[in-house]
N, CA, C and O atoms as a DFTB+ gen file, in Angstrom:
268 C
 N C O
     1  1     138.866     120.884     144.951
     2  2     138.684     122.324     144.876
     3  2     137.873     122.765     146.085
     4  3     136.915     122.117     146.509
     5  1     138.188     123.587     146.467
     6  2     137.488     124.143     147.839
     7  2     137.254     125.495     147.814
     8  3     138.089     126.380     147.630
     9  1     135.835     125.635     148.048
    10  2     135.851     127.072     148.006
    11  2     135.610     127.943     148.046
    12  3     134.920     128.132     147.044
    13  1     135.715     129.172     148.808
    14  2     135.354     130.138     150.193
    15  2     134.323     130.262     149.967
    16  3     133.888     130.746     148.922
    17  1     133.542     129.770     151.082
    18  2     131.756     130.251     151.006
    19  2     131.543     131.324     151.902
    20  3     130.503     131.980     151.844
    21  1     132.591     131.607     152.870
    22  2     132.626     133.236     153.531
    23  2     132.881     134.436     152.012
    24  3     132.359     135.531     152.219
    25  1     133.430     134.336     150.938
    26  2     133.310     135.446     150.129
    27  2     132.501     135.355     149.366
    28  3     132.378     136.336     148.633
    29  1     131.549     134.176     149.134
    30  2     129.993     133.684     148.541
    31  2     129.432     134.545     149.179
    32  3     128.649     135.408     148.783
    33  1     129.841     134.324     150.258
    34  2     128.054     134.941     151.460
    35  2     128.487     136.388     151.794
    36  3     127.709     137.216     152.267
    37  1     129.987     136.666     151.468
    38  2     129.943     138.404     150.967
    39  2     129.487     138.716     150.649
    40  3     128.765     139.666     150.952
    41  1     129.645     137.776     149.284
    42  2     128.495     138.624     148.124
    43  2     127.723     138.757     147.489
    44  3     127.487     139.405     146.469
    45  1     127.092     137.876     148.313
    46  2     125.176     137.531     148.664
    47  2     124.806     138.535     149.555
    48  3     123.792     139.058     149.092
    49  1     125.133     139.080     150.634
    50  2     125.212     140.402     151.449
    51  2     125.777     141.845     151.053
    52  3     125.725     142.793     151.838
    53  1     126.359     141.936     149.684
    54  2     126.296     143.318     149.369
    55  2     125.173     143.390     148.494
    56  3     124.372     144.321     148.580
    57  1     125.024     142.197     147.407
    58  2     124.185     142.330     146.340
    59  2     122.461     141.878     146.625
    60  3     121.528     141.617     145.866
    61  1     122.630     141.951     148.301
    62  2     121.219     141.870     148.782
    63  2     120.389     140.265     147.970
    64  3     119.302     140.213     147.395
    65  1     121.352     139.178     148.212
    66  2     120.913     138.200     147.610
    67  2     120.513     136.878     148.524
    68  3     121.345     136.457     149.328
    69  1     119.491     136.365     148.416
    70  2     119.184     135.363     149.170
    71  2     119.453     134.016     148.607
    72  3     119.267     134.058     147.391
    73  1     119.746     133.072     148.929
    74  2     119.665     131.607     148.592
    75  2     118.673     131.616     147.241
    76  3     119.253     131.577     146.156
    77  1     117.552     131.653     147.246
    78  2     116.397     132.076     146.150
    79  2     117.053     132.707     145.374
    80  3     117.539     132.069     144.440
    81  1     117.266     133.881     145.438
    82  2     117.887     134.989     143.625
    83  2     119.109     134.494     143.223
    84  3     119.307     134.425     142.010
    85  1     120.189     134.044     144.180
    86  2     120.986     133.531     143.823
    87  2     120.968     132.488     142.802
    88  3     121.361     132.498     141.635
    89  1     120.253     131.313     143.730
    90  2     119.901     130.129     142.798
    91  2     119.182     130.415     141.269
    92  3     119.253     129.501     140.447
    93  1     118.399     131.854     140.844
    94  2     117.592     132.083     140.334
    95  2     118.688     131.754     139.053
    96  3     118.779     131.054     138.044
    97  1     119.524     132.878     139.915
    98  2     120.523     133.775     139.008
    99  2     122.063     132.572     138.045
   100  3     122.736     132.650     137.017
   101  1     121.918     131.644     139.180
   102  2     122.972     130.956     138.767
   103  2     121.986     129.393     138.054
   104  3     122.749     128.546     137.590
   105  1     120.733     129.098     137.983
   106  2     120.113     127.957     137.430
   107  2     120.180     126.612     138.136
   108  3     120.309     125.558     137.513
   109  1     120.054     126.715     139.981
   110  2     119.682     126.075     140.889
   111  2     118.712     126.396     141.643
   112  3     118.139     127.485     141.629
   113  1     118.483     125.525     142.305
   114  2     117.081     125.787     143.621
   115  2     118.070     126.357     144.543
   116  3     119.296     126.263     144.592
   117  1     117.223     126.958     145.243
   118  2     117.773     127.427     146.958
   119  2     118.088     126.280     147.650
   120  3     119.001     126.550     148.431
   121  1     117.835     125.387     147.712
   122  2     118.002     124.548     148.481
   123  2     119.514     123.903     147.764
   124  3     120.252     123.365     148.589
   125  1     119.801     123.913     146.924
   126  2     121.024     124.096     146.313
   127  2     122.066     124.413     147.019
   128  3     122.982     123.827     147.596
   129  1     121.607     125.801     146.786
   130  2     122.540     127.022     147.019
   131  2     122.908     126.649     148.579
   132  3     123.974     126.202     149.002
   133  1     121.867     126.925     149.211
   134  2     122.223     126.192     150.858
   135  2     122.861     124.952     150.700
   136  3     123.946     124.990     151.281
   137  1     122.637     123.778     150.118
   138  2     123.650     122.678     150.523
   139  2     124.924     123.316     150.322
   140  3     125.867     122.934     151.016
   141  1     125.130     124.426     149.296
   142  2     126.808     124.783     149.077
   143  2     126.981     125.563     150.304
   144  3     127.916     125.360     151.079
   145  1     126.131     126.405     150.473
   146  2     126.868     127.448     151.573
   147  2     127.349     126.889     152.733
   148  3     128.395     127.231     153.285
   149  1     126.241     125.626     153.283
   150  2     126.632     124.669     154.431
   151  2     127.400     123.836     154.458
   152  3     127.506     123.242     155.531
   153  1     128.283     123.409     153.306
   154  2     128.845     121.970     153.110
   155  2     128.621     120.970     152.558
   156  3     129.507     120.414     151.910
   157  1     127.579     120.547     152.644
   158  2     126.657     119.362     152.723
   159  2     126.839     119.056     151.089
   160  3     126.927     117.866     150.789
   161  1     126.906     120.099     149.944
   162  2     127.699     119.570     149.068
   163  2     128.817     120.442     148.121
   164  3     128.796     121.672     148.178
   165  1     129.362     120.049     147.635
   166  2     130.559     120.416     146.950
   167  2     130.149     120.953     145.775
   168  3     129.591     120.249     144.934
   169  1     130.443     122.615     145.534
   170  2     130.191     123.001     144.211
   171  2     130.863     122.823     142.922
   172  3     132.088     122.707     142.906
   173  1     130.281     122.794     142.001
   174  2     131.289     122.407     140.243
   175  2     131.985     123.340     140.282
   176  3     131.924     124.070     141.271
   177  1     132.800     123.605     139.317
   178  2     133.739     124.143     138.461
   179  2     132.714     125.080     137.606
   180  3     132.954     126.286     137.564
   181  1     131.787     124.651     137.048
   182  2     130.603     125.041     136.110
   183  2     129.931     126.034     137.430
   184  3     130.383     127.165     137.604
   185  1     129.068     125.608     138.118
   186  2     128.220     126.678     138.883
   187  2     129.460     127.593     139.531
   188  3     129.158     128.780     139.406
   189  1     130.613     127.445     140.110
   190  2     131.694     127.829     140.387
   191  2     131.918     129.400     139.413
   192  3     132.202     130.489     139.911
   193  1     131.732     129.162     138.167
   194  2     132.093     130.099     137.042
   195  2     130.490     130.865     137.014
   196  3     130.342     132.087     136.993
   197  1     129.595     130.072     137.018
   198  2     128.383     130.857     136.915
   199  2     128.328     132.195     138.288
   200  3     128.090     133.387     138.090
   201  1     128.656     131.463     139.789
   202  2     128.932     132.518     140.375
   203  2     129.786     134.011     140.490
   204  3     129.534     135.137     140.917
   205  1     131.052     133.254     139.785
   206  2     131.753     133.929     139.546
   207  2     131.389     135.576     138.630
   208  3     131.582     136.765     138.883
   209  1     130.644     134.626     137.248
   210  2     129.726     135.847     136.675
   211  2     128.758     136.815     136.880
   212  3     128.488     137.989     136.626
   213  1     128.430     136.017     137.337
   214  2     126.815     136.812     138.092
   215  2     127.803     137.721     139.256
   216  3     126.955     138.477     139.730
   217  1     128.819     137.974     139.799
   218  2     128.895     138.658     140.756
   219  2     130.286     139.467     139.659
   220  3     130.458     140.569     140.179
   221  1     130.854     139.391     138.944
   222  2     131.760     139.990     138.349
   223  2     132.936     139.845     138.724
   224  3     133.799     140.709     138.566
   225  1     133.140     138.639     139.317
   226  2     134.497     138.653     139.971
   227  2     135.729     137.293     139.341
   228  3     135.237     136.538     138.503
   229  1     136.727     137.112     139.605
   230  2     137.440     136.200     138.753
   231  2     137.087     134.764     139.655
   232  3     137.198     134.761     140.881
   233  1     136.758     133.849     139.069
   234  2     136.536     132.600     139.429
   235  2     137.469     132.047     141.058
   236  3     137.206     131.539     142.148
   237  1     138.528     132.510     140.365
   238  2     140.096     132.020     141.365
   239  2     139.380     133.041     142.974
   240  3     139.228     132.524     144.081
   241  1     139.117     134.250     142.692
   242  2     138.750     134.739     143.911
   243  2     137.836     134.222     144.934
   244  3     137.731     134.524     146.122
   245  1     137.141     133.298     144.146
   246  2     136.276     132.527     145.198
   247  2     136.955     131.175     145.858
   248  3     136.642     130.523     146.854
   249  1     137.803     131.055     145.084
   250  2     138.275     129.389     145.903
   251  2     138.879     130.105     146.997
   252  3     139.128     131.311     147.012
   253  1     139.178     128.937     148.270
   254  2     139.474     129.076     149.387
   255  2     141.243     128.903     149.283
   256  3     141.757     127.904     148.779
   257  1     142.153     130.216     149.930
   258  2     143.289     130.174     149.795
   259  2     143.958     128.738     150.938
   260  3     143.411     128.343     151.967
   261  1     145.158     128.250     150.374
   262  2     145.806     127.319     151.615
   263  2     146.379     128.670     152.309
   264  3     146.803     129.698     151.780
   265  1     146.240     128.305     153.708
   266  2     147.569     128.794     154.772
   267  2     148.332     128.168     155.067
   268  3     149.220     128.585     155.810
């Protein structure tokens, strides 16, 4: 599963959210949240859906489309 951390960091930038509130919001550390945004590790299915909630959007919209 792969999956778009450019529309993560959308919408961490409309909802004025940092690594910190994020993590607050979804029940990780920031330092978390940064390993996802950078790569370094691969997010669940589970925090996957937690983001999904916390921002109101459908899960599927965050994975990364194939071209």
């Amino acid at each position: 599963m792969k999956v778009n951390i450019d529309k993560i960091r959308g919408l961490m930038a409309e909802n004025h959210d940092t690594n910190e509130t994020l993590g607050k919001k979804i029940g990780v550390s920031a330092a978390t949240v940064s390993n996802y945004l950078n790569g370094k590790t691969d997010m669940t299915v589970v925090l996957l859906g937690r983001v999904a909630q916390t921002y109101n959007v459908d899960a599927f919209t965050l994975l990364a489309q194939d071209k």
